[in-house]
C-alpha positions in Angstrom: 0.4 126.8 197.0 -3.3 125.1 197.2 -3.5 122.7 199.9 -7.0 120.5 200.6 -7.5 119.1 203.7 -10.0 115.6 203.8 -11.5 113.1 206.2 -11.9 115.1 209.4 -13.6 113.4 212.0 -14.4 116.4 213.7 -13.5 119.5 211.8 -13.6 122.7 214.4 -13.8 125.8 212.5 -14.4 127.6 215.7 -16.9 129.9 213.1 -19.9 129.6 215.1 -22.2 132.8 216.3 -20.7 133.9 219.6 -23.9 134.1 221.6 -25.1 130.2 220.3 -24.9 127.8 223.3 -20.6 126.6 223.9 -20.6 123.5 221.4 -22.4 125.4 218.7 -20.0 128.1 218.7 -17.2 125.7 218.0 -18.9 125.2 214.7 -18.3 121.6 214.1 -18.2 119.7 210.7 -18.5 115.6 211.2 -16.2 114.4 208.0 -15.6 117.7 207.4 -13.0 119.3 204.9 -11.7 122.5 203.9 -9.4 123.9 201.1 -6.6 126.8 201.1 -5.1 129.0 198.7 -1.9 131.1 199.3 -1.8 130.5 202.9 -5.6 131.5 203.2 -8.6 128.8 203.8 -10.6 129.7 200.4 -13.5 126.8 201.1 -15.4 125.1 204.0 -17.9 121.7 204.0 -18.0 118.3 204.1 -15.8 115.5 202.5 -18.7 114.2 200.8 -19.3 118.0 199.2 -15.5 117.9 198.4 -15.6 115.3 196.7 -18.5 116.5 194.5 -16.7 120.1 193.3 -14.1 121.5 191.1 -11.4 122.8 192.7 -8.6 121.8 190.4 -5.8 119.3 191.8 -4.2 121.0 194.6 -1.1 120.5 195.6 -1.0 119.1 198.7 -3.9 116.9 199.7 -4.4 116.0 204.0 -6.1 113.1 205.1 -7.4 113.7 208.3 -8.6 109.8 208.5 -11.2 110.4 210.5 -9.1 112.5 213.2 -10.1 115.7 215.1 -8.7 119.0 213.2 -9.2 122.3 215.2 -7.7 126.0 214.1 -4.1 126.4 215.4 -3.4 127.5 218.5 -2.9 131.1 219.8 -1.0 131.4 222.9 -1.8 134.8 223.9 0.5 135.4 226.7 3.9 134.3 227.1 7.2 135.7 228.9 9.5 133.0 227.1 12.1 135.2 226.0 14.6 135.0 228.7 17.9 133.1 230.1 18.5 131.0 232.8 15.7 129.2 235.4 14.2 128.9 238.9 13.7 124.9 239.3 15.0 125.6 243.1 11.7 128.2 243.8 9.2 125.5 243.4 10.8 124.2 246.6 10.3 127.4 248.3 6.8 128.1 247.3 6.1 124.2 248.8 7.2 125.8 252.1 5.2 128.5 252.0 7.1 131.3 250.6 4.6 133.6 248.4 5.4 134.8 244.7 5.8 138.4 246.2 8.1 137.3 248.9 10.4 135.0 246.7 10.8 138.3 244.8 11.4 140.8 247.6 14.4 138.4 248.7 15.9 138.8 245.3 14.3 135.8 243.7 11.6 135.6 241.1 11.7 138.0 238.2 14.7 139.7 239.7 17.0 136.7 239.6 15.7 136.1 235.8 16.5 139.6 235.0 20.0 139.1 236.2 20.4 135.6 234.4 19.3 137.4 231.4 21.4 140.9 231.6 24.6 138.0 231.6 23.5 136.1 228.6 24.6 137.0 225.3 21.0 138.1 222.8 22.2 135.3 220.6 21.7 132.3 223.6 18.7 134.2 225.1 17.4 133.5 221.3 18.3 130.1 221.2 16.9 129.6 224.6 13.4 131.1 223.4 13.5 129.1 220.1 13.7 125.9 222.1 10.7 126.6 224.2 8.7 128.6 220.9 9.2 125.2 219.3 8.3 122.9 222.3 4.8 125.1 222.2 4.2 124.2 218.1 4.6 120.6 218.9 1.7 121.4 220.9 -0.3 123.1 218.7 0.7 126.4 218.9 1.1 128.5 215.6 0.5 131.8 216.6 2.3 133.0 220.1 2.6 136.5 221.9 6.1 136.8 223.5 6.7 139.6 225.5 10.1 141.6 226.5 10.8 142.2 230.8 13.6 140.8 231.6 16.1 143.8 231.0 14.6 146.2 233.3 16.9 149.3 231.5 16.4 151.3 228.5 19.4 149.5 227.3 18.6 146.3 228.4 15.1 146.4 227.2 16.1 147.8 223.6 18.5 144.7 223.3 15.4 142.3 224.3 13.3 144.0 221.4 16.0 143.6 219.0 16.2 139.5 220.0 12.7 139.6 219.9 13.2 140.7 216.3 15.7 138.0 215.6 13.6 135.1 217.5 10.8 135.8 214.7 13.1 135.8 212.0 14.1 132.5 213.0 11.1 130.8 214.2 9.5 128.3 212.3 5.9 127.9 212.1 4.9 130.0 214.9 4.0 133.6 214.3 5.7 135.4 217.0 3.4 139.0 218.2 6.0 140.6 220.1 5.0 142.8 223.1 7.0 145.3 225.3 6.6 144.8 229.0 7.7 148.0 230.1 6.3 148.2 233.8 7.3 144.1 235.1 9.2 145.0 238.1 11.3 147.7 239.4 15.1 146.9 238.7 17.5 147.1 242.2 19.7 149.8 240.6 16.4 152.2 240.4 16.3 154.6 242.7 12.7 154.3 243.8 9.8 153.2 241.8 8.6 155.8 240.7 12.1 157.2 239.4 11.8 154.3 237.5 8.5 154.8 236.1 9.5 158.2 234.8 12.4 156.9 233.0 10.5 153.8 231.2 7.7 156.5 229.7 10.1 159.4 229.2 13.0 157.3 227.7 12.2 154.1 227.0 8.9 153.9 225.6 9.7 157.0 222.8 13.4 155.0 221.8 11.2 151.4 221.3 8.1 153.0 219.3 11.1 154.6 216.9 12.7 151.1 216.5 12.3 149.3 213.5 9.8 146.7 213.5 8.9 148.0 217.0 6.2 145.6 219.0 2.6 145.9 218.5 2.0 145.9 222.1 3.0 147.5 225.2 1.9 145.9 228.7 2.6 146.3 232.4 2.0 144.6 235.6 -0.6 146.3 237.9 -0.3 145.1 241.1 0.0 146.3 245.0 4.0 146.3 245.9 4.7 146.6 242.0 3.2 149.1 240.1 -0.2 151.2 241.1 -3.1 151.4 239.5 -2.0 155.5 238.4 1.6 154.8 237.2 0.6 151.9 235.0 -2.5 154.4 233.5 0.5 156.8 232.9 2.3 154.6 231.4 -0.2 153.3 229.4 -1.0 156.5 228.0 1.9 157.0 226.7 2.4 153.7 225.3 -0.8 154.4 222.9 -0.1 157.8 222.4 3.1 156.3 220.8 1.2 153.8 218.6 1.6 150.7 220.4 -2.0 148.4 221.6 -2.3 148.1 225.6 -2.3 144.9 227.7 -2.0 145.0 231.8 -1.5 142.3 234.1 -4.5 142.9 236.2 -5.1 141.4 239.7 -2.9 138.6 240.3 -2.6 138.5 243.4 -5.2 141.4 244.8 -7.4 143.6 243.9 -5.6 146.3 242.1 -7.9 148.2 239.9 -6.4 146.4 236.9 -9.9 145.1 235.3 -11.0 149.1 235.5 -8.2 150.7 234.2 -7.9 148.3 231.2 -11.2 149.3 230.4 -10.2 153.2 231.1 -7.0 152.6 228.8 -9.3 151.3 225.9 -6.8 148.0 226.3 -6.7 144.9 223.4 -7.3 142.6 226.8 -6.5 142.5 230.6 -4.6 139.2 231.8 -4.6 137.1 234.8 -8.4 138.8 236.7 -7.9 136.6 239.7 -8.9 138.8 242.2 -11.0 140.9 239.7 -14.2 142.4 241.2 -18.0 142.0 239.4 -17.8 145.7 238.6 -14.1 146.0 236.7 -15.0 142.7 234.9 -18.3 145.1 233.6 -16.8 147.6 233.0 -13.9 146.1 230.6 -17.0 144.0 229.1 -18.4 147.0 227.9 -15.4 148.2 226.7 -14.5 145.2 224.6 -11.3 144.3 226.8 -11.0 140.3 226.4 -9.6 138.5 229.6 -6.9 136.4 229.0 -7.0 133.8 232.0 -3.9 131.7 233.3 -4.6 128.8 235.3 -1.0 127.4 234.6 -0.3 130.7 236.8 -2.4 129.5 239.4 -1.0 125.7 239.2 1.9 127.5 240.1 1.9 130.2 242.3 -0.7 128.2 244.9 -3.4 131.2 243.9 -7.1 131.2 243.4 -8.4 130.6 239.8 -10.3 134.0 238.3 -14.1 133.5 238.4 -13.8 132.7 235.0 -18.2 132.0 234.8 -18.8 135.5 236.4 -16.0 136.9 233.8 -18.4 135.1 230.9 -21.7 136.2 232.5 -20.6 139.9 232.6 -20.3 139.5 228.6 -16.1 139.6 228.5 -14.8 137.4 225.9 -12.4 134.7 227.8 -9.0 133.6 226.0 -6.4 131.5 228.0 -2.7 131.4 227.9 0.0 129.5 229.3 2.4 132.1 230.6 5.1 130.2 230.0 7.9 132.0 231.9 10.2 131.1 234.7 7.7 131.2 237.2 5.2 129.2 235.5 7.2 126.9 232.7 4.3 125.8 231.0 4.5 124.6 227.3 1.3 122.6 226.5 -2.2 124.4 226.1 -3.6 120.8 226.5 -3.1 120.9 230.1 -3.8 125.0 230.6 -7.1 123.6 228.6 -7.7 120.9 231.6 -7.0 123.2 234.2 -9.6 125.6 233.1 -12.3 123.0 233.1 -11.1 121.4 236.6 -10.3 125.1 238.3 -12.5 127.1 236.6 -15.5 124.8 235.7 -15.2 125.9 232.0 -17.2 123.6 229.5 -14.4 121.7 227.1 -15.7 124.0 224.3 -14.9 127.0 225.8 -11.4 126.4 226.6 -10.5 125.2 222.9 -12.9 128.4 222.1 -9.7 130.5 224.6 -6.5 129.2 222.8 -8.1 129.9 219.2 -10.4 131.9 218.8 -10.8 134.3 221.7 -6.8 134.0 222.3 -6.7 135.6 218.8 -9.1 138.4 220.0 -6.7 138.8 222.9 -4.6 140.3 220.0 -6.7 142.3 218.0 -6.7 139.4 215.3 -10.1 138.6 213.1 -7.4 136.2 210.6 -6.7 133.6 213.4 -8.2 131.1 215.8 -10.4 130.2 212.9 -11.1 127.7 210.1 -13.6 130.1 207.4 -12.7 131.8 204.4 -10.6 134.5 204.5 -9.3 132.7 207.7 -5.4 132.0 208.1 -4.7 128.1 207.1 -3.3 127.9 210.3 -4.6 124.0 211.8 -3.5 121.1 214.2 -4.5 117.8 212.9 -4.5 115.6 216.3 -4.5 112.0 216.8 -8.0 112.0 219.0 -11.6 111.6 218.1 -13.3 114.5 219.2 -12.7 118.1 220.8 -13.6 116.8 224.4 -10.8 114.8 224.2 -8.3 118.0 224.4 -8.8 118.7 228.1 -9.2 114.8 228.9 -6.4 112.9 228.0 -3.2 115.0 228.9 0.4 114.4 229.3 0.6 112.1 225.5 1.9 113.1 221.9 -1.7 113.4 220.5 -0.7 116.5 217.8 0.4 114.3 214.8 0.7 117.4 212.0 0.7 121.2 212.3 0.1 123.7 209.6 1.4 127.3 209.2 -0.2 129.5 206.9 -1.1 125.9 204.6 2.4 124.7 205.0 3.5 121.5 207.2 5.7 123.2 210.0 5.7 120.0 211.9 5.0 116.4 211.9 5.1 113.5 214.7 7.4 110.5 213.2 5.2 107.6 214.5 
């Protein structure tokens, strides 16, 4: 199927050269248009340029009329396959209960892990589809979903399976699904690091034989949850196995996160709050993109990373939601406004982190990206400009979103 799209206000192919000034790398077109071929954008100019080739009749033709048009979104970190909720915990983190407390009293990801052992994989799907859909009407074509709620090779081996079935059934998001190995340490475990030997010596070799096994295995390094030397085991053994590495690195302190995701040769090291100068160097040189999550912050009454010291070392900076229990957020609009508010990043370079740095964040040249060769993966939205994005929050500004050149969704005005 060839599909044109015409009249772009703004048209953001995100194509610019990395090292140009913020707004140039956004690579903007004023009436710009583009066309697609077999879910694949073939062409790249103006309206005006359109208008004067050959391209045949294609056979679906977008009028932007005069609106902006940006890549799609990639979320590049989510934990939104699970049951249940934990509405009640905001109220306990108002009175001054921390994230690591509310989950040493049983609360946190060890209540979801419960909620989610009882559910059946077909709700804990349905579940998932509901918020995977919520994020498309926002934009989002392309998200990362990761496993952690089973805490059991069992339990862990059913959430890969429903992971398997959630992208069979979603529509008009890509799902790249991820093992999280290493989120927490289950009650039933003996100690930690009984537990640790059982995820790498059992679990990790029975997911990488699975079909359609996840490209991605991650794990949360932090003090009280995993150390620094049991995630780098486990890591190992996660690429030795074929799978690409992620770690949640310095949430809450400084955990050596930043350096061993350099060590580990990981796709990208996510959350960096309490990061320090040298890590953030060190997985710069390395290639590691940061994955920041305000939302997270928002949420769990934390400091924002340093997200300008993060750019000045030379990482590349995506942003996520996180959308999970703790932090249920479904709009990257809003993740794109806290980044400039907490972070003090320029509007450019938050749209830059949900396309295409977010896609970086998963080893992916094909997304985040309006060029040839480029997935026809765009948002047509009902504002003027890209600054816009981060500005006015909290409306129904996405009007059309395309998957692959195909109309996955459409706002009924």
């Amino acid at each position: 199927m060839s599909l044109a799209l015409i009249n772009a206000g703004e048209l953001v192919t995100c194509a610019g050269a990395r090292r140009a000034p913020d707004v140039e790398q956004l690579g903007i077109i004023e009436d710009g248009a583009f066309v697609a071929e077999r879910g694949k954008v073939s062409w790249v100019g103006t309206t005006r340029e359109y208008r004067r080739k050959t391209f045949g009749r294609p056979a679906k033709v977008v009028d932007a009329h005069g609106s902006l048009v940006t890549p799609g979104f990639v979320d590049p970190h989510t934990h939104l396959l699970f049951a249940g909720s934990r509405e009640d915990e905001l109220k306990r983190k108002v009175a001054g209960e921390s994230y690591t407390e509310i989950l040493r009293s049983g609360g946190g990801i060890a209540r979801t892990v419960r909620e989610t052992r009882a559910a059946t994989s077909e709700a804990v799907v349905r579940e998932s589809l509901g918020r995977l859909a919520q994020l498309m009407r926002n934009g989002v074509t392309t998200a990362e979903v990761k496993t952690g709620y089973g805490q059991s090779v069992r339990e862990e081996l059913r959430m890969v399976s429903a992971l398997r079935m959630l992208r069979a059934e979603a529509r008009g998001v890509e799902v790249v699904p991820t093992l999280m190995g290493l989120h927490s340490t289950p009650a039933e475990a003996g100690s930690v690091g009984e537990y640790v030997r059982q995820v790498v010596g059992e679990m990790l070799p029975r997911v990488a034989k699975m079909k359609d096994k996840p490209a991605f295995s991650d794990c949360f390094c932090e003090e009280g949850v995993f150390s620094r030397e049991e995630c780098s085991r486990y890591l190992k053994a996660s690429k030795l196995l074929g799978f690409g590495c992620k770690v949640h690195a310095d949430e809450f302190s400084e955990s050596g996160g930043a350096y061993l995701a350099a060590e580990a040769g990981c796709v990208s090291a996510d959350h960096l709050g309490r990061s320090e100068p040298e890590g953030i160097r060190k997985m710069a040189e390395a290639g590691v993109t940061a994955v920041l999550l305000p939302g997270t912050s928002l949420f769990s009454g934390i400091p924002y990373a340093d997200a300008r010291m993060i750019l000045g070392a030379g990482c590349r900076v995506a942003l996520g939601t996180d959308l999970s229990p703790n932090s249920w957020v479904e709009s990257p609009q809003i993740v794109m406004s806290l980044a400039c508010a907490g972070m003090r990043l320029s509007p450019a370079r938050a749209l830059l982190g949900f396309t295409r740095e977010a896609a970086r964040g998963l080893g992916r040249e094909d997304l985040g990206l309006l060029a040839p060769g480029s997935a026809a993966d765009f948002v047509v939205h009902g504002l003027p400009n890209h600054g816009f994005l981060p500005y006015r929050v909290g409306g129904r500004y996405v009007k059309k979103v395309f998957k692959g050149g195909r109309e996955a969704w459409a706002q009924n005005d």
